[in-house]
N, C-alpha and C positions, 0 to 999 in steps of 0.2 A: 494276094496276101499282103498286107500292112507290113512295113517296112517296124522294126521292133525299134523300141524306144532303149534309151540310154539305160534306163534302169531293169527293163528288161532282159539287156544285155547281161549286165554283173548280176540278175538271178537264175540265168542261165549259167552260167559258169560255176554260181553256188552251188548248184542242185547235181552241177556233173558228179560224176562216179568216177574221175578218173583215178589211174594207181599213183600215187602217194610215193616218188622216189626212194632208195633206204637213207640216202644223203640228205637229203631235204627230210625225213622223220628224224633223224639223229640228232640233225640241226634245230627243230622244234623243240626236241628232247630236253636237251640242252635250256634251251631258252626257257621252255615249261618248270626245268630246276629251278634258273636263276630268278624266275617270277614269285615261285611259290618262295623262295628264300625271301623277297623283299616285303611278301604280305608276310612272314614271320615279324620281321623287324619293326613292321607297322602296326599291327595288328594289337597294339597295347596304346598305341597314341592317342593323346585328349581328344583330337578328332572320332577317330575310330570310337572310345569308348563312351564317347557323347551318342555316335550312330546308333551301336548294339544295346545301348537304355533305352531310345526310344523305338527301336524294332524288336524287342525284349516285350515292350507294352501293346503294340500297333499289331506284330506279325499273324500271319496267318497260318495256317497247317502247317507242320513240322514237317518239311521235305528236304530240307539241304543246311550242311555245318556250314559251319564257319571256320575257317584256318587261325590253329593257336588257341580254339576254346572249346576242349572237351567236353561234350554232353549238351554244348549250344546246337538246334536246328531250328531253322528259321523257314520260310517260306519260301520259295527257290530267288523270286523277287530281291525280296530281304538279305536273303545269304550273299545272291552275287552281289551288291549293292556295296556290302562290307567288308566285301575280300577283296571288292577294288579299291576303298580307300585306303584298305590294308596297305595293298598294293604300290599305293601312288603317295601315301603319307609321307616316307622318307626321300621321295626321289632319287631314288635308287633302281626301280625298274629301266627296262633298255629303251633305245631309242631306236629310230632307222633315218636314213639319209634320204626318204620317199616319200617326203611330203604328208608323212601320218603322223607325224610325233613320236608318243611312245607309243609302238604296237600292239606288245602281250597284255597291256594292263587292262584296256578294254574289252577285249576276247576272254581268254581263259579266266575267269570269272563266270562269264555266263554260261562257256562249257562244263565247266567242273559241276555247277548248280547244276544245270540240266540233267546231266549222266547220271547223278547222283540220285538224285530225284526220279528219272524214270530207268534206274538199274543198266544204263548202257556201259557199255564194255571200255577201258581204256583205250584204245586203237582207235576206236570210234571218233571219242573224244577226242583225240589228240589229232585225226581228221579234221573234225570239226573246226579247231583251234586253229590247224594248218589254213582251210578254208577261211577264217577270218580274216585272220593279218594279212591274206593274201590278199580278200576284199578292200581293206583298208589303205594297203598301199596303190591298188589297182584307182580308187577313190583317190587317193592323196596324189598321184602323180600329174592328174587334172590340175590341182591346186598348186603344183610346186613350183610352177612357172608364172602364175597366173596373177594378177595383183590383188589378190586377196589379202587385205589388210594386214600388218601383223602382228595388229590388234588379237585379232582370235588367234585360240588356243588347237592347232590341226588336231592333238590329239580328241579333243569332246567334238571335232566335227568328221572328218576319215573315219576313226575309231567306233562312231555310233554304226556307220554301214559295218562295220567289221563286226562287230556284238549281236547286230542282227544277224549275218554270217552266219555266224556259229549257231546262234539260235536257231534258223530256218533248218541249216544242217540236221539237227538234232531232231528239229521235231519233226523232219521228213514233209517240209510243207513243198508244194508243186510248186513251178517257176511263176504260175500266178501269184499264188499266193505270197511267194516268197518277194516279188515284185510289190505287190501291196502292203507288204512290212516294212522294206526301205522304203514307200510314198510316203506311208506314215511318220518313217522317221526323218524324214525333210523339215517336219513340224518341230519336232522335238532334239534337233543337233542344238549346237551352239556353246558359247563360254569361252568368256576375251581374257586376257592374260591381266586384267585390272585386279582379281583375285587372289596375283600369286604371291606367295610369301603368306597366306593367310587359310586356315583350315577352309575355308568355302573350295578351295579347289579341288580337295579332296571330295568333298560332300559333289562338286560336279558330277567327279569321272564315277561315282557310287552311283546318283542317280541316273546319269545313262545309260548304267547297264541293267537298269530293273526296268528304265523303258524298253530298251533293247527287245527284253524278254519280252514284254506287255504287247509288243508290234508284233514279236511275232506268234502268239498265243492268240490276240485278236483276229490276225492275218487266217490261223488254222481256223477258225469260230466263223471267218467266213465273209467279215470287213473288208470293202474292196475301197483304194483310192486309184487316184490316177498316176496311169502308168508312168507318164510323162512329168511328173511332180519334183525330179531334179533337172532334167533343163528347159522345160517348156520357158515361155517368155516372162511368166510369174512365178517361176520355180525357184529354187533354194540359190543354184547356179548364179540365174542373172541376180537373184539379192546379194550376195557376199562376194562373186568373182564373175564379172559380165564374160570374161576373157577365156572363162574355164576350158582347160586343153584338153577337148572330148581324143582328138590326136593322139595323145601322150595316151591315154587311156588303151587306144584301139592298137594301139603298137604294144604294149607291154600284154594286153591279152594275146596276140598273133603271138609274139615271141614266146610264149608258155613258159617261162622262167620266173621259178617260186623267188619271192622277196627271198626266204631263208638263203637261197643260193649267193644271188645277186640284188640289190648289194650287200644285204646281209643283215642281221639283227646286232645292233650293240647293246651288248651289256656294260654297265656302266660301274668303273671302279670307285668312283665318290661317289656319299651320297647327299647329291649337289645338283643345281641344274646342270645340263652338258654343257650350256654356254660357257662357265668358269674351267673347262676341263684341261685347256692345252693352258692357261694359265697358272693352274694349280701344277699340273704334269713340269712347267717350265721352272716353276720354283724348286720346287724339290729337288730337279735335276741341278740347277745352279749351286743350289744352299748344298748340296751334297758333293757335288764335286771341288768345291772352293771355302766347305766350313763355313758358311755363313753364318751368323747368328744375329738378332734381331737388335743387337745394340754396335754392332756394326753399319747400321743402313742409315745413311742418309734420306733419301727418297727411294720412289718408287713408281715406275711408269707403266701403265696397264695399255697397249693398244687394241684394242678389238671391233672386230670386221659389224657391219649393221646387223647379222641379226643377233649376236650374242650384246648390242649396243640396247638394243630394243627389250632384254632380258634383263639388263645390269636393274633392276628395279631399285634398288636399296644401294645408295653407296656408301652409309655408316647404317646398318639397319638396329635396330631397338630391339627385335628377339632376334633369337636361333633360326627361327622360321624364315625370318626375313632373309637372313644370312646366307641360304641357297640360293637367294637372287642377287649375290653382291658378288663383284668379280672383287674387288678391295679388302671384305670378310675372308673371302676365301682363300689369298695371297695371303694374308695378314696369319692365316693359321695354318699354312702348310709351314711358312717361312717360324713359326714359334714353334711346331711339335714335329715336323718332320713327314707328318700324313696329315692325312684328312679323312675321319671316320662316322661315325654315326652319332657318337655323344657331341660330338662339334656343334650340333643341330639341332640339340635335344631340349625340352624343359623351355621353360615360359623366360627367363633372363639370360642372356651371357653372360655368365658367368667368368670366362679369360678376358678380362680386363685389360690385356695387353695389347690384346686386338686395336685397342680406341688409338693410343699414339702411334702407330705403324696407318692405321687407313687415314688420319691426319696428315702423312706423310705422302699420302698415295693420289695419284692422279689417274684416272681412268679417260681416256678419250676415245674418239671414233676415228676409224683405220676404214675407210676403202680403197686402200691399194692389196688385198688379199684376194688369192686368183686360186680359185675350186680349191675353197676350203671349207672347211665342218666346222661352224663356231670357230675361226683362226683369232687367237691371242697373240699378242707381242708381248711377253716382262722385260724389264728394265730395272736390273738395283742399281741403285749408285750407289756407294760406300762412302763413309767415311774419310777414306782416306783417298779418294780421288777415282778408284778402281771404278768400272764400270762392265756390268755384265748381262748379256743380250740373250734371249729365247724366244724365239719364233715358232707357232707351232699351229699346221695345219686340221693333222685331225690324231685327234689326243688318243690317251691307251686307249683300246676298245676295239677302235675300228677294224676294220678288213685287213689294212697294211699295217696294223696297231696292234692286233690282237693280243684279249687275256689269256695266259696260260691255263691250264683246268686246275695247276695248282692256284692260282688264284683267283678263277671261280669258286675252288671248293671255300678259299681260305675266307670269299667274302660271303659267301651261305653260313659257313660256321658262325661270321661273323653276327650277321643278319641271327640267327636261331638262338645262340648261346647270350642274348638279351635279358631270352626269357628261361630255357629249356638247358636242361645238364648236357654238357658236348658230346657226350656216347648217343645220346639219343638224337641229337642233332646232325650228327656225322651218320649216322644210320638210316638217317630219312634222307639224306644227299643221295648216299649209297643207293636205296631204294627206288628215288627218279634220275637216275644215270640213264643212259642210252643203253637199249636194249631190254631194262628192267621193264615188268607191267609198272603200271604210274597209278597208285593206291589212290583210290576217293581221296577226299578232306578228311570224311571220318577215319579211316584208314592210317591218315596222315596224322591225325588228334591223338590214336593208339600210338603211334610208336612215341609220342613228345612226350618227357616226362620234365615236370616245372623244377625249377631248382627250389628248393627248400629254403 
C-alpha cells in the first residue's frame, strides 16, 4: 500500500466521524454568534451591496439567503460568496494565533449555504464548521513558521482548505474525493495583502468561498486531480513556502486538540485590523487613567513588532477603509473619543478631521525586541507639559489570557445588528445562537430581524 500523501491526510481526518466535545461545540457556538454578528454589520457595505447587484442579476436557482436580506435567495455559490464579504467587510470577524488568519469568516459561510440548501440539521452544520477551522489551522500551522512571505493574506490561503472542509463535510464526499477538492483548491488559494484598506479584499474572501463550493461539487461529479498537488515538487507548498512544516502539521493531528480549545478563536473587540489592537487597548488605558485629552499631547510614539509593521499599510490614510490599516488612525481616535467603534470606519471620507494634526504628531516605527507576542504594540504620549506615559502590550483584549466578557460579546453583536435592525430583534437573535440554542438558518435568522423604520 502507497504511503498517503499530505493531502490525503487532512481528507482523512475531514471525513472522520469523530464525537465533537460539548467544550469544543460551545466554543464554536460562541464564535458561530460572534461571526454571524459581523456579517450583520457588513452586510449593508458599498462592497457588499455592489456584490448582491451583480449576483441579484448573474445567480442561479434560489437555494440559500443571504444574512440581513429578507426574501433575498441566491444560489448556494452566490449566497456563501456574500455573507463572507458580509463577514470580512468591517474587520471585525475573529482571528487565531494558527497561522490561518481569520478562521470562521471562510468556513461558516459555506456551511450555512449548504445546510440550508440541502435541509441539513444545525448540529450538523455546526460539525461541519468545527471541521473547517480545524482544517485550516491544521493547514496554517505548516505555514506559521515557514517563510512564507508576508506578503500574502493566510486568511484566502489556510482558509480556502477550511471552506472546502466544510463543504466536503456537508456533501458526504469520500476521502477521495474529498482529497481531489483540496488538489483543486491548490489552484485557486491566494490574495497578498496589497488589497488591503480597499473593497477588493472583501470581494477576495467572497470569491473563495464559492470556489470552495465549486471544488467540492465538482470533486462529488467525479473530477479527480492529483493527490499530491500540495507538496509534491510543483505543488502549492514548494511555490509560496519551500520550507513548509509538514511537522508542525503531523504533530497537531497526533495531539487531537481542536484550535477552539487550544489556542483558541479571538474575537475581536475593534473593528480594526488586530495589528492596531494592543495599541488602541494601550491608549484608552492611558488617556483613561491619567484624563488625557488630545490638546494635551505633544507627540506620539507607536512601537510595533514586524508583523503588525508589515500591516500598518496607511500611516495618514485618505478613507475610513484605509484607516483599519493604520496603527496612527487608530491612536489618533481612541485618544479623540475614548473607543473605537464601527462608524470610525465607515463612509467614503473621514469625516473627524482631528484625526489629521494628532497622526502629524505620530511616529510609528519598527520594534523587534517583542518576545511571543500577538501583534505587540508599544504607545508612548508625551505631553505637553513634559509627562511621559508608557504602554506595552503583548496580546490585546481578545485573547486566551485577554478575554471578552459575554457581556461584551453580546454588547458588540448588538452593536454589529442594531446598524440596521430595532435591538429587541437584534437581542433576540444573540439569544437564539447562544450555546446550547438550535442555531436558526439565515432564513430563519432574516425572520427574526426586523429593519428600523
Amino acid at each position: 500500500m502507497s504511503k498517503m500523501t499530505f493531502l490525503e491526510k487532512i481528507a482523512e481526518f475531514t471525513c472522520s466521524r469523530n464525537e465533537i466535545s460539548p467544550e469544543v461545540a460551545e466554543r464554536a457556538q460562541i464564535a458561530v454568534r460572534d461571526t454571524i454578528g459581523c456579517m450583520l454589520a457588513g452586510c449593508r457595505e458599498a462592497s457588499v451591496e455592489a456584490a448582491v447587484n451583480w449576483a441579484t442579476a448573474s445567480s442561479g436557482s434560489a437555494q440559500a439567503s443571504v444574512v440581513g436580506r429578507k426574501g433575498l435567495r441566491l444560489d448556494v455559490r452566490s449566497a456563501a460568496m456574500i455573507n463572507a464579504m458580509s463577514a470580512y467587510a468591517c474587520d471585525y470577524d475573529d482571528m487565531c494565533d494558527a497561522g490561518c488568519g481569520h478562521p470562521s469568516m471562510p468556513v461558516l459561510p459555506v456551511a450555512l449555504a449548504i445546510a440550508e440548501h440541502l435541509g441539513i440539521g444545525d448540529r450538523r452544520m455546526l460539525n461541519a464548521y468545527i471541521r473547517g477551522v480545524e482544517v485550516s489551522a491544521l493547514i496554517g500551522a505548516g505555514f506559521k513558521n515557514s517563510t512564507l512571505s508576508l506578503c500574502w493574506n493566510p486568511t484566502t490561503i489556510s482558509g480556502g482548505f477550511g471552506a472546502v472542509a466544510a463543504a466536503a463535510y456537508l456533501l458526504d464526499l469520500t476521502i477521495t474525493q474529498t482529497t481531489a477538492a483540496f488538489a483543486m483548491m491548490t489552484c485557486e488559494i491566494g490574495g497578498t495583502k496589497g488589497n488591503y484598506g480597499t473593497p477588493a479584499k472583501d470581494v477576495s474572501a467572497g470569491i473563495l468561498c464559492a470556489k470552495a463550493i465549486i471544488c467540492a461539487q465538482l470533486a462529488k461529479e467525479g473530477i479527480t486531480a492529483n493527490p499530491a498537488a500540495f507538496s509534491c515538487s510543483t505543488g502549492i507548498a514548494a511555490a509560496i513556502a519551500p520550507d513548509y512544516d509538514y511537522e508542525a502539521v503531523e504533530s497537531v493531528l497526533k495531539a487531537k486538540n481542536s484550535i477552539f480549545i487550544s489556542p483558541g478563536l479571538i474575537p475581536k473587540p475593534y473593528p480594526c485590523c488586530r495589528s492596531n489592537h494592543n495599541a488602541i487597548d494601550g491608549t484608552l488605558k492611558i488617556c483613561k487613567e491619567h484624563q488625557i485629552t488630545e490638546d494635551m499631547v505633544d507627540s506620539i510614539i507607536c512601537r510595533i513588532d514586524p508583523p503588525s509593521w508589515t500591516l500598518d499599510a496607511y500611516h495618514c490614510p485618505d478613507t475610513p477603509e484605509q484607516g483599519k490599516f493604520s496603527t496612527a488612525y487608530c491612536v489618533a481616535i481612541a485618544l479623540l473619543h475614548r473607543r473605537v467603534v464601527l462608524d470610525d470606519f465607515s463612509g467614503s471620507e473621514i469625516l473627524e478631521k482631528r484625526v489629521f494634526p494628532l497622526i502629524a504628531r505620530t511616529k510609528v516605527v519598527r520594534d523587534d525586541t517583542f518576545q511571543n507576542a500577538h501583534f505587540g504594540n508599544e504607545i508612548t504620549l508625551k505631553l505637553k507639559d513634559g509627562k511621559t506615559y508608557t504602554y506595552r502590550g503583548t496580546h490585546a483584549k481578545g485573547e486566551a489570557c485577554n478575554p471578552m466578557t459575554e457581556e461584551e460579546l453580546r454588547d458588540k453583536f448588538l452593536c454589529c445588528g442594531e446598524r440596521y435592525y430595532t435591538k429587541n430583534s437584534v437581542q433576540a437573535l444573540f439569544d437564539s445562537l447562544s450555546p446550547g440554542m438550535r442555531i436558526p438558518s439565515v432564513f430563519g435568522m432574516n425572520e427574526t430581524l426586523i429593519d428600523i423604520q
